[in-house]
C-alpha positions in Angstrom: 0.0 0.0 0.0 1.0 3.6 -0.7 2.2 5.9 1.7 0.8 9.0 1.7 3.6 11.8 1.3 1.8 14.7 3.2 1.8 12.1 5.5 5.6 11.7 5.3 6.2 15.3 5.2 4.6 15.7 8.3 6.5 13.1 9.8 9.7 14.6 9.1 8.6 17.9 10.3 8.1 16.2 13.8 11.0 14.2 14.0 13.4 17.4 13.1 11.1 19.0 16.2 11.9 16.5 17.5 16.1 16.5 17.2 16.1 20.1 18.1 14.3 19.8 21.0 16.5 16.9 22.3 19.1 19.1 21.6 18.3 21.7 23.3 16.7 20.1 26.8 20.1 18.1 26.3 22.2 21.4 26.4 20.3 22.4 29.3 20.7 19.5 31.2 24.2 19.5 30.5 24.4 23.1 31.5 22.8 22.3 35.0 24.9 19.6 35.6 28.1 20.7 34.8 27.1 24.0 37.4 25.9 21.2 39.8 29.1 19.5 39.5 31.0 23.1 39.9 29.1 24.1 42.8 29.5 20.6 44.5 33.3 21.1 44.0 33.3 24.4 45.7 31.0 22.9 48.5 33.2 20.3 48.9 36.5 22.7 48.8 34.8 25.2 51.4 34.0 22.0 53.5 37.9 21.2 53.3 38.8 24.2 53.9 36.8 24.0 57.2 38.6 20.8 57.9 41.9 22.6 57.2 40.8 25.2 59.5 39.9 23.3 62.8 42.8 21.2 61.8 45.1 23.6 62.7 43.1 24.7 65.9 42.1 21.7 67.5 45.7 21.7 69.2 42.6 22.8 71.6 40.6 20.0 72.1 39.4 18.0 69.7 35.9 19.2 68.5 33.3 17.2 65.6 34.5 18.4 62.2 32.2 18.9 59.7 31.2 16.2 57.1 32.1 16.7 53.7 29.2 16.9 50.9 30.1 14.2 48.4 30.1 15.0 44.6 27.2 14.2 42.6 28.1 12.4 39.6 25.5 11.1 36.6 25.2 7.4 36.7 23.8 7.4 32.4 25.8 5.8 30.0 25.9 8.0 26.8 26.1 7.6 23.2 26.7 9.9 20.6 23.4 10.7 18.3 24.8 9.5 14.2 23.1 12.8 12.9 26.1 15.2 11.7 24.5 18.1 13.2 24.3 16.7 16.1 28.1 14.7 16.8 28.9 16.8 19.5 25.2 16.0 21.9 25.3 12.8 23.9 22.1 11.4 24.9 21.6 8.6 27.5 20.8 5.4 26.3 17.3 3.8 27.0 17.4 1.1 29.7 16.9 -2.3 27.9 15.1 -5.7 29.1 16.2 -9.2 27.9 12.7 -9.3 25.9 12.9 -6.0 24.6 14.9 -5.3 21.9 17.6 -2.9 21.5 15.9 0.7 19.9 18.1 2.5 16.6 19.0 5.6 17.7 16.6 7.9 15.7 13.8 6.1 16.1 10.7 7.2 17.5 10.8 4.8 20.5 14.6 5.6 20.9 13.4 9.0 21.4 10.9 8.4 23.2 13.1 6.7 26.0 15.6 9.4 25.3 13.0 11.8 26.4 11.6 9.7 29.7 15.4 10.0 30.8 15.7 13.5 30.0 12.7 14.1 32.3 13.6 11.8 35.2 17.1 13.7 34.9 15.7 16.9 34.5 13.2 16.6 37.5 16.3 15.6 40.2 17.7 18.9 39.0 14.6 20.2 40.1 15.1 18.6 43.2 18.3 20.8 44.2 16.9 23.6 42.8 14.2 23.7 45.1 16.5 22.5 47.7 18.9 25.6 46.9 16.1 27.9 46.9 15.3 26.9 50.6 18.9 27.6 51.9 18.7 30.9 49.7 15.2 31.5 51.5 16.5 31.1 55.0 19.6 33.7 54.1 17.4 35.9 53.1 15.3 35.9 56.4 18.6 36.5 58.3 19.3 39.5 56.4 15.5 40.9 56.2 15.6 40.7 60.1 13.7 44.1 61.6 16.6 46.2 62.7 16.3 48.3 66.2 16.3 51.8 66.3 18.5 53.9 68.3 17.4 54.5 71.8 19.8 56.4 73.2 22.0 58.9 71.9 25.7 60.5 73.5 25.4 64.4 72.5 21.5 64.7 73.5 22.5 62.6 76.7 25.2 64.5 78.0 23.5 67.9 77.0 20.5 66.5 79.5 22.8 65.9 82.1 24.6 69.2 82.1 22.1 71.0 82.0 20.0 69.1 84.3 16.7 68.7 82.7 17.4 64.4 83.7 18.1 64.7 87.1 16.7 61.5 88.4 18.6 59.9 86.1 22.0 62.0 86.6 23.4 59.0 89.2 26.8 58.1 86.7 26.4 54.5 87.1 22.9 54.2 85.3 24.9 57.2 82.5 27.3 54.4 82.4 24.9 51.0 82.1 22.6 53.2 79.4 26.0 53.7 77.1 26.9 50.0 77.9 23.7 48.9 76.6 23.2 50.9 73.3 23.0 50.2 70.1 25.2 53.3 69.6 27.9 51.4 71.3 27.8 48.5 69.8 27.7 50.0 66.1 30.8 51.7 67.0 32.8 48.8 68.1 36.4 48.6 66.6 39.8 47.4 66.8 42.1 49.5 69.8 45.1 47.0 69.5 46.5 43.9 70.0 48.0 42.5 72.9 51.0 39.6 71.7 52.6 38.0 74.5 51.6 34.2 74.2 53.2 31.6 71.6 50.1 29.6 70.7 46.4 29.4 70.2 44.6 31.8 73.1 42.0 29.7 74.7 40.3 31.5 77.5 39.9 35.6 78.5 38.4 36.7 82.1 38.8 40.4 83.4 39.1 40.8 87.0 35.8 42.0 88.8 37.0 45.5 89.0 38.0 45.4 85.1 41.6 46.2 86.1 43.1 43.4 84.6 42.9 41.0 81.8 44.0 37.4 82.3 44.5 35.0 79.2 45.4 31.3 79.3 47.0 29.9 75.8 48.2 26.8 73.8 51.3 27.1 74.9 51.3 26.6 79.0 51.4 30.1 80.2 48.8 32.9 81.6 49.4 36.3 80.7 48.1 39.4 82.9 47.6 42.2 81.2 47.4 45.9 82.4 45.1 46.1 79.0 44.2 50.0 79.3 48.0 50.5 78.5 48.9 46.9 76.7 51.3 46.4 79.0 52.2 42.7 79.9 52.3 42.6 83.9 53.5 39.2 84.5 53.8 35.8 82.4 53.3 32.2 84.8 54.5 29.2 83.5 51.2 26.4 85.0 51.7 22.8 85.7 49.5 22.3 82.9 50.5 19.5 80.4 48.4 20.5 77.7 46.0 23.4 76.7 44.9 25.8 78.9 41.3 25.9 78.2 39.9 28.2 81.0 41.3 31.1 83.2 39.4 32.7 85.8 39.8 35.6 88.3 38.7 34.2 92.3 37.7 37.9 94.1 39.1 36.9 97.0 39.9 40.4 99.8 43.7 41.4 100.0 46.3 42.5 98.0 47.4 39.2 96.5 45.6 38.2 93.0 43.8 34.6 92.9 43.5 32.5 89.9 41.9 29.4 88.9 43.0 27.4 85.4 41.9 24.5 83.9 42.6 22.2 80.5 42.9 19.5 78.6 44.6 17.3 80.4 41.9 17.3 82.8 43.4 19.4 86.1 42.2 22.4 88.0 44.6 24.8 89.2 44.8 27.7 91.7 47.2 30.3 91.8 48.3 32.6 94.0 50.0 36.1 92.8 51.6 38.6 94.8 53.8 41.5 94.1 56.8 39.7 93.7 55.4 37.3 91.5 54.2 33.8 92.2 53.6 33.3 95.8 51.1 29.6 95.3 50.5 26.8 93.0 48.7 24.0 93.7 46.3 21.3 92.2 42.6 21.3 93.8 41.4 18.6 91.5 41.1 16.6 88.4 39.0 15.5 85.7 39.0 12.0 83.8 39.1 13.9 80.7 39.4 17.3 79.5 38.0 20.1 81.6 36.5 22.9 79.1 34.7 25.6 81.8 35.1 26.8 85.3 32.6 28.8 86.8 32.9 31.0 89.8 29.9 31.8 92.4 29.4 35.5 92.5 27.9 35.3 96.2 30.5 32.6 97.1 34.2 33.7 95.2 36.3 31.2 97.0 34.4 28.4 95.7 34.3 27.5 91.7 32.5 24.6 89.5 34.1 22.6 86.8 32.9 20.4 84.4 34.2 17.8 82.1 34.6 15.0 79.5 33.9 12.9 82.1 30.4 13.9 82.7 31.4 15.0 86.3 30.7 18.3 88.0 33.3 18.9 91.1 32.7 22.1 93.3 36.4 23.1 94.4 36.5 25.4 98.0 39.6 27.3 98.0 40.5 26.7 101.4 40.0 22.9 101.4 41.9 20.6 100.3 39.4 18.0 98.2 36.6 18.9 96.2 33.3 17.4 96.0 31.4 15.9 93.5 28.3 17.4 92.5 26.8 15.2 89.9 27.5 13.1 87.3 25.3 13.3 84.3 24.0 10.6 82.2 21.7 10.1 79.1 19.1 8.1 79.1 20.8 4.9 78.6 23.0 5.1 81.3 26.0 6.8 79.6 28.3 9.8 80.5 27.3 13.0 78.6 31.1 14.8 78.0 30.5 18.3 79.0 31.7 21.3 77.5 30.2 24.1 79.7 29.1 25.2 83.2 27.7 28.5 84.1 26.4 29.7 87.3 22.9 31.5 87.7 24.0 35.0 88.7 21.6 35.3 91.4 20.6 32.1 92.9 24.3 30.5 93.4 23.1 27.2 94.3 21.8 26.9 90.5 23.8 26.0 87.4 23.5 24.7 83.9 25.7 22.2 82.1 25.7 21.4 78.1 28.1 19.4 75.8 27.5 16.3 74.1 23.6 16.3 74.5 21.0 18.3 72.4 19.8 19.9 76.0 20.4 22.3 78.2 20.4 20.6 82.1 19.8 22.8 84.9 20.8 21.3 88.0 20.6 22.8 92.0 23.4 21.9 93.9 21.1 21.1 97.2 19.4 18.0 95.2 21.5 17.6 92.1 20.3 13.5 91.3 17.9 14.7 88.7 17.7 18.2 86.4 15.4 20.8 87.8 14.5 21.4 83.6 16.2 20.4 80.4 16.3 23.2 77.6 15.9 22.0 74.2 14.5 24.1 71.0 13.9 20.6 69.0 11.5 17.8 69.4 12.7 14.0 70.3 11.1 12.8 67.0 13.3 15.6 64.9 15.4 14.2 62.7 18.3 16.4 63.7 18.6 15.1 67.0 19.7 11.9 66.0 22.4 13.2 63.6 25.0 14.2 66.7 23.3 17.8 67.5 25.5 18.9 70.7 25.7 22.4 72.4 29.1 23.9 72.6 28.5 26.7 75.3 25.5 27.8 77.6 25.0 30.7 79.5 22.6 32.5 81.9 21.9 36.2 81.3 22.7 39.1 84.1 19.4 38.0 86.1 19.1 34.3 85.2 15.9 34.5 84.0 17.4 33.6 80.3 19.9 30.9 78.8 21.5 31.2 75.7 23.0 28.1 73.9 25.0 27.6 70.9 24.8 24.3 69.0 27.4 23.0 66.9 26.2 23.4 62.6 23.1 24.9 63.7 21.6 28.4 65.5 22.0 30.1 68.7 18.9 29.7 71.0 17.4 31.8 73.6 15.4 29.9 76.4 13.3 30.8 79.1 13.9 29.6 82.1 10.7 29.0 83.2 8.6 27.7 80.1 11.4 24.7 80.1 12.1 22.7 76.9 10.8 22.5 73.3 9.9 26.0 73.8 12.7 29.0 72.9 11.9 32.8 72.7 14.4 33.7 70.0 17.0 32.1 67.6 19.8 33.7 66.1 21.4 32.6 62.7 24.3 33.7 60.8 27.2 32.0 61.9 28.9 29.3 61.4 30.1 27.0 64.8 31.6 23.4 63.9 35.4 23.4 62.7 36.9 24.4 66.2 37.3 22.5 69.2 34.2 21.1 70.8 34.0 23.7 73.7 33.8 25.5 70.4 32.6 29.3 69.5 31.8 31.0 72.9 28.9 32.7 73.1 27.7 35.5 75.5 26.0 38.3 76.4 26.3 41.9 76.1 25.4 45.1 78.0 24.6 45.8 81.6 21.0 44.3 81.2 21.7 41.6 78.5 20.7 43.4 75.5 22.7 41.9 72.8 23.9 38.5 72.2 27.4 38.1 70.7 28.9 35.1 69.2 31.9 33.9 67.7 32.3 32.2 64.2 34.3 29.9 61.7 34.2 32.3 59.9 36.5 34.0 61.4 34.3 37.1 62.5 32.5 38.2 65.6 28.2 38.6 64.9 26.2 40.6 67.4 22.3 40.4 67.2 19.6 42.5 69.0 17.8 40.4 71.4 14.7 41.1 70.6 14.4 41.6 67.2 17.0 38.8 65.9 18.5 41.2 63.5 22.6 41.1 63.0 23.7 44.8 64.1 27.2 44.7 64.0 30.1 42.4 62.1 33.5 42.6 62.5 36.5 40.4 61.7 38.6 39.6 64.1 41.2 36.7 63.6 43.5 36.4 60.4 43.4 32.9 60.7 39.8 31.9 60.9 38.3 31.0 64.1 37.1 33.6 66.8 36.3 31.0 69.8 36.4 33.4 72.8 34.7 36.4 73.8 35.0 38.4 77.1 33.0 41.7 77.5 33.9 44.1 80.3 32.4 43.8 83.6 31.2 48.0 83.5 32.6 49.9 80.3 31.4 49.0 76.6 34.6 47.3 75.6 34.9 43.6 74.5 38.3 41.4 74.3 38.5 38.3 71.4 41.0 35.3 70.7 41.0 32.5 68.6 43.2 31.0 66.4 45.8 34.0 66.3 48.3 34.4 68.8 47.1 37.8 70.2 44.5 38.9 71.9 42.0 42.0 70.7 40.6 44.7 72.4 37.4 46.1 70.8 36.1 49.7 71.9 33.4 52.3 71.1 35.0 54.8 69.0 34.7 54.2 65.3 33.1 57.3 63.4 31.5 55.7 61.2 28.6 53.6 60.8 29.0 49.8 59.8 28.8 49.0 56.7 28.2 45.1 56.5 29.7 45.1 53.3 30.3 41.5 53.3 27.8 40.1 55.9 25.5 38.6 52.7 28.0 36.9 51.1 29.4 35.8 54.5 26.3 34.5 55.5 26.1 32.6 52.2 29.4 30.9 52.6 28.6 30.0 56.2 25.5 28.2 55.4 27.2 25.8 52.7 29.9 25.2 55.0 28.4 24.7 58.0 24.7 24.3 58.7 22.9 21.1 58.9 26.2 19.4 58.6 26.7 17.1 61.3 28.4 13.1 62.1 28.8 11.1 65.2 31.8 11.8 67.6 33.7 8.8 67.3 35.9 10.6 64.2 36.5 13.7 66.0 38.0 12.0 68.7 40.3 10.4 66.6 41.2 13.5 65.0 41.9 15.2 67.9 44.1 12.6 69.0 46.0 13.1 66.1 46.1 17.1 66.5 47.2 16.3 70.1 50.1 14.6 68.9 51.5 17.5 66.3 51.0 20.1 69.0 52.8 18.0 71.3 55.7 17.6 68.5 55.2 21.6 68.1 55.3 22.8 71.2 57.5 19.8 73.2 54.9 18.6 75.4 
């Protein structure tokens, strides 16, 4: 029988439709994959570089380094097309059963299959596109964050005081605590100078109580006190300490001699004594099975201090005695020690503290019946899926009244709880940063201002973020380490001024007297970076303990322990 040849015509009309439009969803496809495959390498550099990063810190501790994104690689074999104009596409070849037989390439049923592939293909690039838009989404809400409005202003302030129209409010002290907690102050925050004494990482900051004095403990053995208003190095004490010094605090004990409390990785807690002439007393009050991250002093009670460890043990060391006591030691629900990374006091009720590390919650425990938590503080429910992928806290601390804790988690955001509306519940969340390629005691995280008006935190990135409390929003950015970690922050006791470390060998004093108004120039792109290299990723400890053994062992070689 005849074939028609409109018939034909038409045919060929559709099948050249046909080629092009292979061609060109082909080209696409291509297109997308080979920017998938280039953004998965940078992903996978950043991620490295991350490694790289805490690599060279963890001479610190040891902390959970981030998991690196595997590449995504098409699984299609391909064959080139036999049309001439078209030598240069590959298509994937149609998946083939033992009963049906193999399809010519330019047939309609080859196409056909070509097509099904193209569409499967073509809907798992939809897949990260989507996904992609969600992460772009979430930077985006960071950035679109209300910002606060000034609240207090210097000229208009001091006018009022001169002149007396705020005399109620003329006491210096609440002139002091209103500067303290402005956003003025905190917009104006820049570099004074740096204070280089110590040969190794600087762990741990604490001013004395009167804001005198600056005390830092580093990688390499010593603490350093600092006459900071002047830079001036007062005095430099070798410790008994075998490795890191991790922790350095100021005891307010009455006389003229200084007291000092250290602790660090090799588990032991220090106290000296410092007089005029130097070292006057050195002794051990107790020790950990494991590292020891965080001391904490009692305001109402200065000769007395808390530490807490690896070992899942909280000791309460008295000054004037000999032994300490054990407080508790905490356990998950199975029966295992929880390694702690941090301990924090409540301000006004001594008796009250709060532990975190390698647990998704915050445990509050009171020292007069300390068998059980008085509350756990935790933003995420036990069915989330993110609790079971090695979500730990790196650092928890009360506000100035107690009424508040703030907790950092390691490749996710920084939580505000209330105290009193306990877990699965937080007021605020902060996002931004980037906390998971240091040491587990990791990015510190604070508060700042007389009243706790701004939180401040740390970074990876090797920047310092502040947020208003209340309103989330980032309100100042500032880099401050060369080398890509900021994992300490100290703010002054009274005055608006804030001293950093991390991995640089200095320390940084930040104060109030930049002219100018931030500019966030790079806080986007930042942001960006922070969330491909750090968010969401998480693993399971049993690496970073490895690796940390390992970075034990080179700082050992490097410094001669």
């Amino acid at each position: 029988m005849d074939e028609n040849p409109n018939e034909d015509k038409r045919s060929e009309h559709f099948m050249d439709f046909d080629h092009q439009d292979v061609k060109r969803l082909r080209t696409d496809f291509e297109h997308e994959e080979s920017s998938t495959s280039s953004s998965t390498s940078e992903n996978d550099s950043s991620i490295n570089y991350c490694g790289d990063q805490s690599a060279s810190t963890s001479s610190d501790s040891g902390l959970p380094q981030s998991s690196t994104v595997p590449s995504v690689e098409s699984s299609h074999d391909t064959t080139l097309l036999p049309d001439e104009t078209s030598a240069d596409a590959t298509y994937p070849i149609a998946s083939q059963t033992q009963d049906q037989p193999l399809q010519e390439p330019g047939s309609r049923a080859w196409e056909s299959d070509a097509f099904s592939n193209l569409q499967s293909s073509s809907e798992d690039t939809i897949l990260g596109t989507d996904s992609e838009s969600e992460e772009e989404a979430e930077e985006e809400d960071v950035l679109s964050k209300e910002k606060p409005k000034p609240t207090w202003f210097l000229v208009p302030e001091v006018m009022s005081r001169q002149y007396g129209y705020t005399a109620k409010k003329a006491n210096p002290a609440l002139f002091q605590q209103r500067c303290y907690g402005s956003l003025m102050c905190v917009q104006k925050l820049e570099l004074m100078y740096k204070l280089e004494e110590s040969e190794g990482c600087v762990n741990s900051l604490n001013f004395s109580a009167d804001g005198r004095l600056l005390a830092s403990g580093s990688d390499d053995l010593k603490v350093v006190l600092w006459d900071w208003p002047v830079g001036k190095c007062l005095l430099k004490i070798n410790t008994k300490h075998k490795r890191n010094i991790f922790q350095t605090k100021f005891i307010d004990l009455k006389g003229p001699d200084l007291h000092l409390a250290t602790a660090g990785r090799d588990g032991h807690v220090w106290y000296l004594q410092i007089g005029n002439d130097g070292l006057r007393d050195s002794r051990k009050l107790g020790q950990h099975r494991g590292p020891c991250h965080k001391l904490s002093v009692l305001r109402d009670q200065p000769q007395v201090l808390l530490s807490a460890g690896e070992d899942g043990i909280v000791f309460s060391y008295d000054v004037r005695k000999s032994h300490p006591e054990r407080v508790v030691h905490v356990k998950d629900n199975s029966g295992r020690e929880v390694s702690l990374y941090s301990i924090h006091s409540n301000p006004l009720k001594s008796t009250e503290f709060c532990v975190a590390g390698r647990e998704n919650s915050v445990r509050i425990f009171d020292q007069r019946k300390s068998s059980r938590p008085i509350t756990k503080l935790c933003p995420y429910k036990s069915s989330d899926e993110k609790l079971r992928n090695g979500l730990h806290i790196t650092c928890a601390v009360y506000n100035h009244d107690g009424s508040e804790v703030l907790a950092s988690y390691n490749d996710d955001d920084i939580y505000l709880f209330d105290v009193d509306k306990g877990s699965g519940i937080y007021a605020h969340k902060y996002s931004g940063h980037r906390n998971g390629a240091t040491i587990k005691a990791s990015v510190g995280v604070s508060f700042f201002g007389p009243q706790s008006e701004f939180i401040m935190s740390g970074s990876d990135c090797a920047h310092v973020f502040f947020w208003d409390k209340k309103t989330e929003a980032i309100t100042q950015f500032l880099r401050a380490d060369d080398n890509g970690v900021v994992n300490c922050l100290e703010p002054h006791p009274q005055l608006p001024f804030l001293a950093t470390s991390g991995l640089d060998w200095d320390v940084k004093l930040w104060v109030p007297s930049c002219e100018e108004e931030p500019a966030l120039s790079d806080l986007a792109s930042t942001i960006k970076e922070n969330k491909k290299c750090g968010w969401g990723n998480f693993e399971s400890g049993s690496e970073s303990e490895e690796s940390s053994d390992d970075l034990d062992f080179a700082l050992g070689f490097r410094f001669g322990w």
